[in-house]
N, CA, C, O and CB atoms as a CASP TS submission, in Angstrom:
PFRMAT TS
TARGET T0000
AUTHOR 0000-0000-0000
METHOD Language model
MODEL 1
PARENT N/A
ATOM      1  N   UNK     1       0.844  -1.166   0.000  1.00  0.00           N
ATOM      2  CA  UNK     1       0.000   0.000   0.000  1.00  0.00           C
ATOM      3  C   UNK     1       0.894   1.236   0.000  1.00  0.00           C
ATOM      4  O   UNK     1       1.860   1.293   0.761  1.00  0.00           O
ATOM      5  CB  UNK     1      -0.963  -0.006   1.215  1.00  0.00           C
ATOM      6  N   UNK     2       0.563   2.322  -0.920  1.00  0.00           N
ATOM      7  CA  UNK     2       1.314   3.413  -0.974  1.00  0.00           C
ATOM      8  C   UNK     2       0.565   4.484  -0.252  1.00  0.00           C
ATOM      9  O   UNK     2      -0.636   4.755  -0.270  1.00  0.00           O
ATOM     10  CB  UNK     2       1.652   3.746  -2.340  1.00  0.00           C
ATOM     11  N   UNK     3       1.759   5.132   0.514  1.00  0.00           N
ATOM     12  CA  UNK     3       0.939   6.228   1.348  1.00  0.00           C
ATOM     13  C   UNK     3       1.467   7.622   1.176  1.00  0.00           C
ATOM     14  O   UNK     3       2.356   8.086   1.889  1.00  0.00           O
ATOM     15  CB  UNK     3       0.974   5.922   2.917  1.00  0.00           C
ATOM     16  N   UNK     4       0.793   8.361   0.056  1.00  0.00           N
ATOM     17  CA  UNK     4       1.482   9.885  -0.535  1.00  0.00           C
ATOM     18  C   UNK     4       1.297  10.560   0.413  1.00  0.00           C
ATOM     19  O   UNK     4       0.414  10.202   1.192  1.00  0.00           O
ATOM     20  CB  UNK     4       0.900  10.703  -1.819  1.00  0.00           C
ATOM     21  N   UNK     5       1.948  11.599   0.648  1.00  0.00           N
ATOM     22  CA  UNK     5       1.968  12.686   1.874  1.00  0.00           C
ATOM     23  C   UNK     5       2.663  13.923  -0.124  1.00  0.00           C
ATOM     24  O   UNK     5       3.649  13.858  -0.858  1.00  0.00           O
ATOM     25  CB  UNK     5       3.753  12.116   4.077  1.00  0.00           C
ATOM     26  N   UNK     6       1.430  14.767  -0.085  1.00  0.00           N
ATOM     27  CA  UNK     6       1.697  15.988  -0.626  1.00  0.00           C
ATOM     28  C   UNK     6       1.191  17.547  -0.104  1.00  0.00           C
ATOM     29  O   UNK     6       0.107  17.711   0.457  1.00  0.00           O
ATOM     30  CB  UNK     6       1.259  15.759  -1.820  1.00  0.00           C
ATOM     31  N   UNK     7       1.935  18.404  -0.318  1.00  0.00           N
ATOM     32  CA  UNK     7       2.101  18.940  -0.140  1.00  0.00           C
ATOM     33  C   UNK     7       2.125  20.482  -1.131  1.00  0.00           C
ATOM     34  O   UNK     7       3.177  21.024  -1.471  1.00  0.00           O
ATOM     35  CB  UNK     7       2.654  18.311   0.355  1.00  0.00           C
ATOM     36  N   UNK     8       0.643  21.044  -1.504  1.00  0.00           N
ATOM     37  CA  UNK     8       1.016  21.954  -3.066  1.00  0.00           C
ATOM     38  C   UNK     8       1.116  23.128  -2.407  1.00  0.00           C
ATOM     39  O   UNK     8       0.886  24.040  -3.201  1.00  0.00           O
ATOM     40  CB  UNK     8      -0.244  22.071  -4.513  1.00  0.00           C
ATOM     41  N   UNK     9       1.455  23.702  -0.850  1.00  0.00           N
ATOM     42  CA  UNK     9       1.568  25.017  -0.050  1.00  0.00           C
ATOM     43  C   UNK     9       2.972  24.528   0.564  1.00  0.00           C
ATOM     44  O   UNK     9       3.310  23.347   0.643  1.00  0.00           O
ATOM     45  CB  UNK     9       0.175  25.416   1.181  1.00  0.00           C
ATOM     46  N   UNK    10       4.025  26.055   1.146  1.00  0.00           N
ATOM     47  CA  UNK    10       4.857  25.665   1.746  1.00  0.00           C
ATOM     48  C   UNK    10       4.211  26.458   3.123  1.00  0.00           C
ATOM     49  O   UNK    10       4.123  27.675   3.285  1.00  0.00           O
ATOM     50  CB  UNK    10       6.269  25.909   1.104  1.00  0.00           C
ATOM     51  N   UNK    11       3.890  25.632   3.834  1.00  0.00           N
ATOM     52  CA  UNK    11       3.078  26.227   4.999  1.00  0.00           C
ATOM     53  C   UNK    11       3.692  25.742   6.383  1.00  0.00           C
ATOM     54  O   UNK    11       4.166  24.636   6.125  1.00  0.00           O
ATOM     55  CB  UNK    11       1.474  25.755   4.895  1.00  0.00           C
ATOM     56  N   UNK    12       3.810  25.889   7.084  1.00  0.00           N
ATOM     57  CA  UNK    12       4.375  25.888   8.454  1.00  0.00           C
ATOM     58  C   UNK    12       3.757  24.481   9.260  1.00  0.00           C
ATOM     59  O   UNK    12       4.294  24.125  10.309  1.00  0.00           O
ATOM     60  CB  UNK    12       3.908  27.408   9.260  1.00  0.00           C
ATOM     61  N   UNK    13       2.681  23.775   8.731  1.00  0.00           N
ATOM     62  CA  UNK    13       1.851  22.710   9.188  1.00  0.00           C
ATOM     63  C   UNK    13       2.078  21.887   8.347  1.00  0.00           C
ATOM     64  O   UNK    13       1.533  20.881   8.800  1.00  0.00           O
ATOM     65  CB  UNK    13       0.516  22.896   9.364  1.00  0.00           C
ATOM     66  N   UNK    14       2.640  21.558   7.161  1.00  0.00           N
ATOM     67  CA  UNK    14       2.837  20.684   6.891  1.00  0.00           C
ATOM     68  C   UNK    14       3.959  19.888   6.669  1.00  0.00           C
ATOM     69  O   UNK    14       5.017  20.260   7.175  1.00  0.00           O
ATOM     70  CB  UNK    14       2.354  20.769   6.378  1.00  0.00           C
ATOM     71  N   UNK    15       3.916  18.082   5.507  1.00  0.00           N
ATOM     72  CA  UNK    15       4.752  17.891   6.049  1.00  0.00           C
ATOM     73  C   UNK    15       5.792  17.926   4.886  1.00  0.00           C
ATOM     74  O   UNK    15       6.917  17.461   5.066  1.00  0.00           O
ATOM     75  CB  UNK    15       4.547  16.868   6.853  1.00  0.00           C
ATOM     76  N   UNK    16       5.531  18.314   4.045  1.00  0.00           N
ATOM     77  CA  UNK    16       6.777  19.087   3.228  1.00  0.00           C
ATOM     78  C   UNK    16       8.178  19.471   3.630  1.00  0.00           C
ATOM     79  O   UNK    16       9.328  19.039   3.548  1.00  0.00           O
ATOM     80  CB  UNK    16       6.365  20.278   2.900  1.00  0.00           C
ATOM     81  N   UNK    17       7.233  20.910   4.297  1.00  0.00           N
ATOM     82  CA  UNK    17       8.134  22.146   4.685  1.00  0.00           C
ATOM     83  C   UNK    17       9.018  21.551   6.337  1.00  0.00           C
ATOM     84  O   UNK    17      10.075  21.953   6.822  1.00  0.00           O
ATOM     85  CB  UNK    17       6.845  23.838   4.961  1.00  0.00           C
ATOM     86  N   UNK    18       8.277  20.730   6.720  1.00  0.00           N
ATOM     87  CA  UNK    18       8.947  19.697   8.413  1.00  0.00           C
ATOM     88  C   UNK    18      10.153  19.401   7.484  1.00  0.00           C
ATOM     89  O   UNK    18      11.151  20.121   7.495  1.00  0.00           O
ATOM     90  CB  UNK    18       7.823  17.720   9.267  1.00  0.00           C
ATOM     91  N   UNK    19      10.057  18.563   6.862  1.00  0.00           N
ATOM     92  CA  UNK    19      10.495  17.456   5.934  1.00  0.00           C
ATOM     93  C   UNK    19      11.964  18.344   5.583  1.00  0.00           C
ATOM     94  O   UNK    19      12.997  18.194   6.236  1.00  0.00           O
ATOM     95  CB  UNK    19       9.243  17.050   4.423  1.00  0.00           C
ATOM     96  N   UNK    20      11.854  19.051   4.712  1.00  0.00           N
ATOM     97  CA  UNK    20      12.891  20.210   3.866  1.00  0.00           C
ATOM     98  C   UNK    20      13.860  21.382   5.526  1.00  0.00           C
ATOM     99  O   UNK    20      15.085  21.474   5.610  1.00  0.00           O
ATOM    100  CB  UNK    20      11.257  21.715   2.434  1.00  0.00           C
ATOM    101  N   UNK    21      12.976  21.985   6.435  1.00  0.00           N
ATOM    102  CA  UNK    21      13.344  21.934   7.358  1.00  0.00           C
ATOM    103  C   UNK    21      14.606  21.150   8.197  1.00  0.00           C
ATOM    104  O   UNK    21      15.739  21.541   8.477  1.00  0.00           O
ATOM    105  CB  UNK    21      12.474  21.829   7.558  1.00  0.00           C
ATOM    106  N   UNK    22      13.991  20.038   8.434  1.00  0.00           N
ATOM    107  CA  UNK    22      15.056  18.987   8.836  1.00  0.00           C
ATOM    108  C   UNK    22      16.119  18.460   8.137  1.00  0.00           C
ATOM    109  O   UNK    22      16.977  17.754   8.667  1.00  0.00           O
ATOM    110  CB  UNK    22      14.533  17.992   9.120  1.00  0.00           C
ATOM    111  N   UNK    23      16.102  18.871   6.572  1.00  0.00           N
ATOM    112  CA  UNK    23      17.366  18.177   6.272  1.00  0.00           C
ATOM    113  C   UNK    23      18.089  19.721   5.977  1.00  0.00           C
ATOM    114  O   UNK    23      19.213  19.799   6.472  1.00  0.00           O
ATOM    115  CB  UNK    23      17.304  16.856   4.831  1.00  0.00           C
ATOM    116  N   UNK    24      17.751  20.621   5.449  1.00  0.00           N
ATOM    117  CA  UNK    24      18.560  21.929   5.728  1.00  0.00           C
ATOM    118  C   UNK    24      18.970  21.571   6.766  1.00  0.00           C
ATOM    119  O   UNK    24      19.962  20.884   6.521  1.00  0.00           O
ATOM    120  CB  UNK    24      17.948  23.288   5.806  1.00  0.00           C
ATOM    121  N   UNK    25      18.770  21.631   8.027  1.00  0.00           N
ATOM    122  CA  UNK    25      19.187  21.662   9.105  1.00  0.00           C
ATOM    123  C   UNK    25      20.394  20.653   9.172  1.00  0.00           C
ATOM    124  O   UNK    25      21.543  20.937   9.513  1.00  0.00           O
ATOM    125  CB  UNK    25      18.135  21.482   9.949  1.00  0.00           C
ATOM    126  N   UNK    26      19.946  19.493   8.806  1.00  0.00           N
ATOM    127  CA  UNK    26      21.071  18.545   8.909  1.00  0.00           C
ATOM    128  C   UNK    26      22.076  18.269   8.227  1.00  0.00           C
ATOM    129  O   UNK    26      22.961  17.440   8.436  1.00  0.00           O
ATOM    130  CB  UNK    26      20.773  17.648   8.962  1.00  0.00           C
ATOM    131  N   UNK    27      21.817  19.516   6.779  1.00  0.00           N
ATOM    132  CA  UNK    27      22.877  19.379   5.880  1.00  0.00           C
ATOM    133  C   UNK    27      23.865  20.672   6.155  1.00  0.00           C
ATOM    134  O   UNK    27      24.902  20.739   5.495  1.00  0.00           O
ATOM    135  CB  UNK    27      22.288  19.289   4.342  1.00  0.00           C
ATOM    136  N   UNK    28      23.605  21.550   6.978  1.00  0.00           N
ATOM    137  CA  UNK    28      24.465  22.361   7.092  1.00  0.00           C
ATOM    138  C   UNK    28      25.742  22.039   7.805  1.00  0.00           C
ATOM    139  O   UNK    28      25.470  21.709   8.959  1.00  0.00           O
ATOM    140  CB  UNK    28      23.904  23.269   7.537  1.00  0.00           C
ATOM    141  N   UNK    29      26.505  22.018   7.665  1.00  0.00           N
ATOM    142  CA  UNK    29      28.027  22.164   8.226  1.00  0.00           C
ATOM    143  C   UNK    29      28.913  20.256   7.761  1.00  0.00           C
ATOM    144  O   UNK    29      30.073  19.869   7.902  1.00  0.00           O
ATOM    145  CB  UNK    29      27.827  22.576  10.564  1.00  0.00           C
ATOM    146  N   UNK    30      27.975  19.727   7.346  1.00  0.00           N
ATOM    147  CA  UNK    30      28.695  18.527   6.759  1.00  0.00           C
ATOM    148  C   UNK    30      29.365  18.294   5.566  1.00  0.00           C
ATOM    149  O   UNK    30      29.364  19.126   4.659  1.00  0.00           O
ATOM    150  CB  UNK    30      27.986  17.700   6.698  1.00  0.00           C
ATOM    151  N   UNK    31      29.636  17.789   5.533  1.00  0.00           N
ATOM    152  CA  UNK    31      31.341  17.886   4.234  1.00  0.00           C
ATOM    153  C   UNK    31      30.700  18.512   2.866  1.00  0.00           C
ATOM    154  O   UNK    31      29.780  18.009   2.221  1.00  0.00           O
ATOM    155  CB  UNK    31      32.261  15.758   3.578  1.00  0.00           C
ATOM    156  N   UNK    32      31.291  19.542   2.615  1.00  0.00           N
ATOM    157  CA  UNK    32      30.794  19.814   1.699  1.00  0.00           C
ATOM    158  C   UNK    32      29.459  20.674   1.225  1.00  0.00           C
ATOM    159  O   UNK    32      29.181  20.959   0.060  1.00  0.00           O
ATOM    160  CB  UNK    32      30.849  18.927   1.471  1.00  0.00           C
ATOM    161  N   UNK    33      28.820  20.963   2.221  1.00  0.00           N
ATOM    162  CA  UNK    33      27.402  21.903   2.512  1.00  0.00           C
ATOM    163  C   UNK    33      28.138  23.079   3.599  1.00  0.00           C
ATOM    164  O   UNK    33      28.617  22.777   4.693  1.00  0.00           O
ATOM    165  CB  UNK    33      25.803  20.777   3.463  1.00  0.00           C
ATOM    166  N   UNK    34      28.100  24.502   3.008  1.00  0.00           N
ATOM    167  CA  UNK    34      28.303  25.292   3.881  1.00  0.00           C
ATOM    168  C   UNK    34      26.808  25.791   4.064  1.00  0.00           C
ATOM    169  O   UNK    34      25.791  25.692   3.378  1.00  0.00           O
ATOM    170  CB  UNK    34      29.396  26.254   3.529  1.00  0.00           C
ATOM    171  N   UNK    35      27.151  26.441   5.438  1.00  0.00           N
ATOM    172  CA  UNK    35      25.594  27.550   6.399  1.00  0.00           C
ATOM    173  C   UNK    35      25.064  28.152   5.230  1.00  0.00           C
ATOM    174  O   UNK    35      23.964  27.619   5.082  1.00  0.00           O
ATOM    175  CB  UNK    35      26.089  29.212   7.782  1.00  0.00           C
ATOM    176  N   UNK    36      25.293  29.182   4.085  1.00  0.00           N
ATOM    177  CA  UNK    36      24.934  29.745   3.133  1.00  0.00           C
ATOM    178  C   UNK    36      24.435  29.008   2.153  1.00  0.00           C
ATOM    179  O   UNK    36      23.288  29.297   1.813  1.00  0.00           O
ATOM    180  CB  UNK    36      25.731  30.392   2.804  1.00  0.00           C
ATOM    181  N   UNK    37      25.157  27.822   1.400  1.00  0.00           N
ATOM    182  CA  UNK    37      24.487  26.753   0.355  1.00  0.00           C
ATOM    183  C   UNK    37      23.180  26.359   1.452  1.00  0.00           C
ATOM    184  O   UNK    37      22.071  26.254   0.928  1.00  0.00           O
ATOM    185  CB  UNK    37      25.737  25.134  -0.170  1.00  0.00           C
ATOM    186  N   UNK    38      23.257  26.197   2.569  1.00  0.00           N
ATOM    187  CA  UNK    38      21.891  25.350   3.311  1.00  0.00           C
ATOM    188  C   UNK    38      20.937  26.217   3.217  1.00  0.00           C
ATOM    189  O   UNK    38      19.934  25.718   2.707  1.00  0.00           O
ATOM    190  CB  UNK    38      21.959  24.888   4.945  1.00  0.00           C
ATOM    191  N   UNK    39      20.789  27.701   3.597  1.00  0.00           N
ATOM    192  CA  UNK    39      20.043  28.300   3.433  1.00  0.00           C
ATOM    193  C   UNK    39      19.716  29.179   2.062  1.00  0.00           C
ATOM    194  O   UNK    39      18.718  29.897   1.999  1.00  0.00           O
ATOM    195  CB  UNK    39      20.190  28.732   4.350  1.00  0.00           C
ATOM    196  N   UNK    40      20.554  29.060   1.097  1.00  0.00           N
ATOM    197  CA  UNK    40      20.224  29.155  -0.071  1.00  0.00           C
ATOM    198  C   UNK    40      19.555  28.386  -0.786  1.00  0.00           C
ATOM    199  O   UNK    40      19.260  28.673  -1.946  1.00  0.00           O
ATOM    200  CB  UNK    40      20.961  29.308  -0.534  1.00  0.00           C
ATOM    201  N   UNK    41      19.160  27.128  -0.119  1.00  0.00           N
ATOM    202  CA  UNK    41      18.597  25.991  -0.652  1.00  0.00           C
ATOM    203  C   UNK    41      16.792  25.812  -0.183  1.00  0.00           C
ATOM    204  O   UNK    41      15.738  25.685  -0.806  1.00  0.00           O
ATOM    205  CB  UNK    41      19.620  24.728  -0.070  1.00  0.00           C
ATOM    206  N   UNK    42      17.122  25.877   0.977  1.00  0.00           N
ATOM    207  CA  UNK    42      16.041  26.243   2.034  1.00  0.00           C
ATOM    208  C   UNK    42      15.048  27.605   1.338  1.00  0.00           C
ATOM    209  O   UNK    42      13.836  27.532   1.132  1.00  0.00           O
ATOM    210  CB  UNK    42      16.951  26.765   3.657  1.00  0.00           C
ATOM    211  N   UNK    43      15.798  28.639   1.101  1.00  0.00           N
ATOM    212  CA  UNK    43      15.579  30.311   0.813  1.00  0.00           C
ATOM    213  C   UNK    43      14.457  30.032  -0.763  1.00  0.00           C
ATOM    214  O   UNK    43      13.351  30.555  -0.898  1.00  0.00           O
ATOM    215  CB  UNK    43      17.644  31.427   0.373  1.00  0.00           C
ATOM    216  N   UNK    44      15.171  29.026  -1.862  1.00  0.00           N
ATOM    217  CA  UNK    44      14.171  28.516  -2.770  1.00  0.00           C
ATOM    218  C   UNK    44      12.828  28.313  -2.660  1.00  0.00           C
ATOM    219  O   UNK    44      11.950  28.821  -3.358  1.00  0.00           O
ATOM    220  CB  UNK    44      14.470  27.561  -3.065  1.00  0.00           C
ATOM    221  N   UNK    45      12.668  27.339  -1.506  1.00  0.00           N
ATOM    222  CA  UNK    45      11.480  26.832  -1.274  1.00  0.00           C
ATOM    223  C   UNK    45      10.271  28.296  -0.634  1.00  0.00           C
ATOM    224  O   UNK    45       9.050  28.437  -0.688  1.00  0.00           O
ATOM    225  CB  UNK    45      11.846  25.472  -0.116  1.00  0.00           C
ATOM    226  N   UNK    46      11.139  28.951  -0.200  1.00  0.00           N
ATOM    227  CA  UNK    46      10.791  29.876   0.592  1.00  0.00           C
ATOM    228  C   UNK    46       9.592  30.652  -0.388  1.00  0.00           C
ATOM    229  O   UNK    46       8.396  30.825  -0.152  1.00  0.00           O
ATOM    230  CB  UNK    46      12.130  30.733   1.083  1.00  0.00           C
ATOM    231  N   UNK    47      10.482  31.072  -1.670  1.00  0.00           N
ATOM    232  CA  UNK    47      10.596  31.872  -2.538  1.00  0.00           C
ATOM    233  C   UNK    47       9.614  31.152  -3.392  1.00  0.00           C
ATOM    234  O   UNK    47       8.804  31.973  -3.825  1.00  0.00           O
ATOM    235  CB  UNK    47      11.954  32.163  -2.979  1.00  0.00           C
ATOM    236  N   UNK    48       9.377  30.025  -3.782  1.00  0.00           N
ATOM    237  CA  UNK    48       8.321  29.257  -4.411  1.00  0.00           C
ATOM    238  C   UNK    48       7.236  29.545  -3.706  1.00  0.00           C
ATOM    239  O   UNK    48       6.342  30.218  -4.219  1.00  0.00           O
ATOM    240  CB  UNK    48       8.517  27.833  -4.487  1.00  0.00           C
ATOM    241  N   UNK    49       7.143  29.064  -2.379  1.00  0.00           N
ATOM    242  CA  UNK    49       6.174  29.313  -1.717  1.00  0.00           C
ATOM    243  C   UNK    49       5.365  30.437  -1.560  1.00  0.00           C
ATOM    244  O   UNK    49       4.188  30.237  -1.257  1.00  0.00           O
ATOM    245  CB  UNK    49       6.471  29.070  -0.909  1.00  0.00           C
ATOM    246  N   UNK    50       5.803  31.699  -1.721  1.00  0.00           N
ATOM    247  CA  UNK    50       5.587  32.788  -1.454  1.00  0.00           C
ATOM    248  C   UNK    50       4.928  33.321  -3.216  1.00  0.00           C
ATOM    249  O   UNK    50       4.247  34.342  -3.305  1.00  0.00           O
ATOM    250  CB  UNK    50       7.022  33.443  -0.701  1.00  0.00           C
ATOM    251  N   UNK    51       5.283  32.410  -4.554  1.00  0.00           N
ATOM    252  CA  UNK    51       4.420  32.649  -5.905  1.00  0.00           C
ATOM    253  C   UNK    51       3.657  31.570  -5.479  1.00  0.00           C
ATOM    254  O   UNK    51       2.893  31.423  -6.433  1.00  0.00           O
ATOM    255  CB  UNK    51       5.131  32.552  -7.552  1.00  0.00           C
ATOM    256  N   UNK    52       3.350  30.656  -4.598  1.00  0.00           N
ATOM    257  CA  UNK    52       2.512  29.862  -5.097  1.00  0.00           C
ATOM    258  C   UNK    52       2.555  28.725  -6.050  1.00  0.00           C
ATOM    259  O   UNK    52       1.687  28.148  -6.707  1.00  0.00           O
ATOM    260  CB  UNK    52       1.902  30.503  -5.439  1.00  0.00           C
ATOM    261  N   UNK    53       4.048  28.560  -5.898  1.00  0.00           N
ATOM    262  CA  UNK    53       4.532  27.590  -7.106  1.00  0.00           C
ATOM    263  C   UNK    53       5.469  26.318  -6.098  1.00  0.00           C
ATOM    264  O   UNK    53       6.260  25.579  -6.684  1.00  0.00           O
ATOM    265  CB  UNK    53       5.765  28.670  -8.509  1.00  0.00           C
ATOM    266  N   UNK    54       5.297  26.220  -4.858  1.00  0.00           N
ATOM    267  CA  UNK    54       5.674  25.085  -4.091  1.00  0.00           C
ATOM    268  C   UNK    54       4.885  23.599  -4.257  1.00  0.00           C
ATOM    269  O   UNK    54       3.678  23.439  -4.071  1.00  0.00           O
ATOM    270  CB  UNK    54       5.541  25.561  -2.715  1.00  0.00           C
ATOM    271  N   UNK    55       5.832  22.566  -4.645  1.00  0.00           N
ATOM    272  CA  UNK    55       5.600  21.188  -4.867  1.00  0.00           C
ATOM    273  C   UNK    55       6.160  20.493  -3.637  1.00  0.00           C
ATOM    274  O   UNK    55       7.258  20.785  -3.163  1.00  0.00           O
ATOM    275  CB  UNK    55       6.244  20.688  -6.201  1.00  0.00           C
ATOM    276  N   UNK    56       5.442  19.659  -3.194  1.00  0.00           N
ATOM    277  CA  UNK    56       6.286  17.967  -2.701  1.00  0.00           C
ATOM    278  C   UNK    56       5.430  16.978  -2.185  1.00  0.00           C
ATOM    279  O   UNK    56       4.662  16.805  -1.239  1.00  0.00           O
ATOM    280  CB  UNK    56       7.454  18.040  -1.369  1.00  0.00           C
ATOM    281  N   UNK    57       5.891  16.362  -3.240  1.00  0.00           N
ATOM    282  CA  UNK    57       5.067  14.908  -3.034  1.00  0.00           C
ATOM    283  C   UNK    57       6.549  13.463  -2.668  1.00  0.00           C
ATOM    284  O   UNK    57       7.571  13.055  -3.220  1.00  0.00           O
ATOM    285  CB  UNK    57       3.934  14.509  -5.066  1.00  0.00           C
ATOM    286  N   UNK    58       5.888  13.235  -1.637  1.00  0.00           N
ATOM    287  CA  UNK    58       6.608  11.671  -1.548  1.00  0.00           C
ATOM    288  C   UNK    58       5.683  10.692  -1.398  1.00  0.00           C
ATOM    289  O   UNK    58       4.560  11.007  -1.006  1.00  0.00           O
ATOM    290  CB  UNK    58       7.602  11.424  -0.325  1.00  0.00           C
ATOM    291  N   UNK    59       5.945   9.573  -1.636  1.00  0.00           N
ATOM    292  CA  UNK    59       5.072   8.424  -1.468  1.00  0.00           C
ATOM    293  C   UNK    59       5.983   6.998  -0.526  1.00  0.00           C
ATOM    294  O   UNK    59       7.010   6.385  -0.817  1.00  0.00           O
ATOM    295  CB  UNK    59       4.573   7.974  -3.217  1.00  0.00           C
ATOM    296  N   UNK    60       5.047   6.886   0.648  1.00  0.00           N
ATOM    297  CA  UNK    60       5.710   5.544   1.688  1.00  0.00           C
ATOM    298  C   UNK    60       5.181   4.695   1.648  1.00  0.00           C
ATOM    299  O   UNK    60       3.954   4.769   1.584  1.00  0.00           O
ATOM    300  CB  UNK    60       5.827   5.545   3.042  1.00  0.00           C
ATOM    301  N   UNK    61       5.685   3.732   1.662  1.00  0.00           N
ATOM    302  CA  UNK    61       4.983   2.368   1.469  1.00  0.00           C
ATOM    303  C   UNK    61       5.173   1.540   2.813  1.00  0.00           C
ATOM    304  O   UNK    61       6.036   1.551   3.691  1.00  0.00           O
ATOM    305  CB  UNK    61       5.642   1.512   0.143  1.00  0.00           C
ATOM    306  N   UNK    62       3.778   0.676   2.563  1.00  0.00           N
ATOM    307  CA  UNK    62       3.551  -0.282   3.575  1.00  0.00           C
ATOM    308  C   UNK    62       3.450  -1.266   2.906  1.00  0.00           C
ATOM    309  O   UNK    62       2.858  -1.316   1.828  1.00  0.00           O
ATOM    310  CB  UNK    62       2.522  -0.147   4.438  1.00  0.00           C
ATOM    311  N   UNK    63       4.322  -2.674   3.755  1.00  0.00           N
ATOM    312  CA  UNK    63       4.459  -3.672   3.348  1.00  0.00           C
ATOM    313  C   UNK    63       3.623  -4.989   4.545  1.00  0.00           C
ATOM    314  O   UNK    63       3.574  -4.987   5.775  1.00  0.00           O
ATOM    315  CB  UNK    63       5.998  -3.631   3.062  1.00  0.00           C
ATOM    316  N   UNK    64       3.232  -5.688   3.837  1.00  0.00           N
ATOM    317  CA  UNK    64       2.312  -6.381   4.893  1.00  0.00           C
ATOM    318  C   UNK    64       2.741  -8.004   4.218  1.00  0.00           C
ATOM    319  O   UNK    64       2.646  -8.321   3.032  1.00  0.00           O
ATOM    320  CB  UNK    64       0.286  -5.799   4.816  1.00  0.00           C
ATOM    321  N   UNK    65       3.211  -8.849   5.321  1.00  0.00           N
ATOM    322  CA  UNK    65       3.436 -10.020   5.246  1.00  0.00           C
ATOM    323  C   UNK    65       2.702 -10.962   5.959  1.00  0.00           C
ATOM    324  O   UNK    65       2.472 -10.804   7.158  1.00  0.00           O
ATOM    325  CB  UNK    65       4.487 -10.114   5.442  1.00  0.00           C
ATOM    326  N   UNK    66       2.274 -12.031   5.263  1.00  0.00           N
ATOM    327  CA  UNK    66       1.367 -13.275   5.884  1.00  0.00           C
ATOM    328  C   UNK    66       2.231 -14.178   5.667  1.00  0.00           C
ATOM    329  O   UNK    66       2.351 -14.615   4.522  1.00  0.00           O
ATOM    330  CB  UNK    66      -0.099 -13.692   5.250  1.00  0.00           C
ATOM    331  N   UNK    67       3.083 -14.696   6.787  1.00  0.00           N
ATOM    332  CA  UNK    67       3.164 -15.788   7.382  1.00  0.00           C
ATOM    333  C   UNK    67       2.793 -17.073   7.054  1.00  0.00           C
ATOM    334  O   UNK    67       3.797 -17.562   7.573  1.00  0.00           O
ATOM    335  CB  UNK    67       2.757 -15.601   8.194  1.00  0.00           C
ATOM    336  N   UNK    68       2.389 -17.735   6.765  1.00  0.00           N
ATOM    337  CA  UNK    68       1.721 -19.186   6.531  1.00  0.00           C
ATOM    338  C   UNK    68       2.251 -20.132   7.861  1.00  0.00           C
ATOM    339  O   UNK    68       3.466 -20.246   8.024  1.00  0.00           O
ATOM    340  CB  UNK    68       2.309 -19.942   4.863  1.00  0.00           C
ATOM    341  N   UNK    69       1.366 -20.762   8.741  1.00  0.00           N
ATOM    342  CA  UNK    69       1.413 -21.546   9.818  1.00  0.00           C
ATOM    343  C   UNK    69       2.375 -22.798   9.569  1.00  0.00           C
ATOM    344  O   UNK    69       2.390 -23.438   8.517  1.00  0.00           O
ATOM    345  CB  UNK    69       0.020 -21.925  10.160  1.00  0.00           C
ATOM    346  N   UNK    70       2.976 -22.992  10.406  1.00  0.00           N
ATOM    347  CA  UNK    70       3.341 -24.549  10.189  1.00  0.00           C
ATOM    348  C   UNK    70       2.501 -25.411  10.406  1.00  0.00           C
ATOM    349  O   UNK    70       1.577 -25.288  11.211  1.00  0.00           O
ATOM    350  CB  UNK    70       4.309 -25.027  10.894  1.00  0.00           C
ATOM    351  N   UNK    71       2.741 -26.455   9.663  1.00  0.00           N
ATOM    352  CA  UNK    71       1.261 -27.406   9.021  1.00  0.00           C
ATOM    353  C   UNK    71       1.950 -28.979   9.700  1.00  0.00           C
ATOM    354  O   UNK    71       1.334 -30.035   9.557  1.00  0.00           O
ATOM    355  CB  UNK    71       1.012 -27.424   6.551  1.00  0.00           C
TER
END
């Protein structure tokens, strides 16, 4: 079963902007990502958001297994 989480606002409640949030956050200062590229990256979404032109869609999946009894 696929479970989409989208997102067509960059709004403060959803889970997009959580989503994009947390990895700015976690990409700043690691090899190769400086404070400025993170928030220049971040600053995009910002900037989409603000025309009304913010996307994100992911899709999670659930996997469900049946067992079969020993017989």
């Amino acid at each position: 079963m696929a479970i989409s989480m989208f997102n067509p606002e960059f709004e403060d409640n959803t889970f997009g902007k959580g989503m994009l949030t947390m990895m700015a956050s976690f990409a700043r200062g690691r090899k190769a990502v400086t404070q400025s590229e993170a928030d220049a990256w971040f600053a995009e979404f910002v900037a989409l958001g603000k025309k009304s032109k913010f996307f994100f869609s992911i899709n999670r999946y659930l996997f469900v297994v049946d067992k079969p009894s020993a017989a």
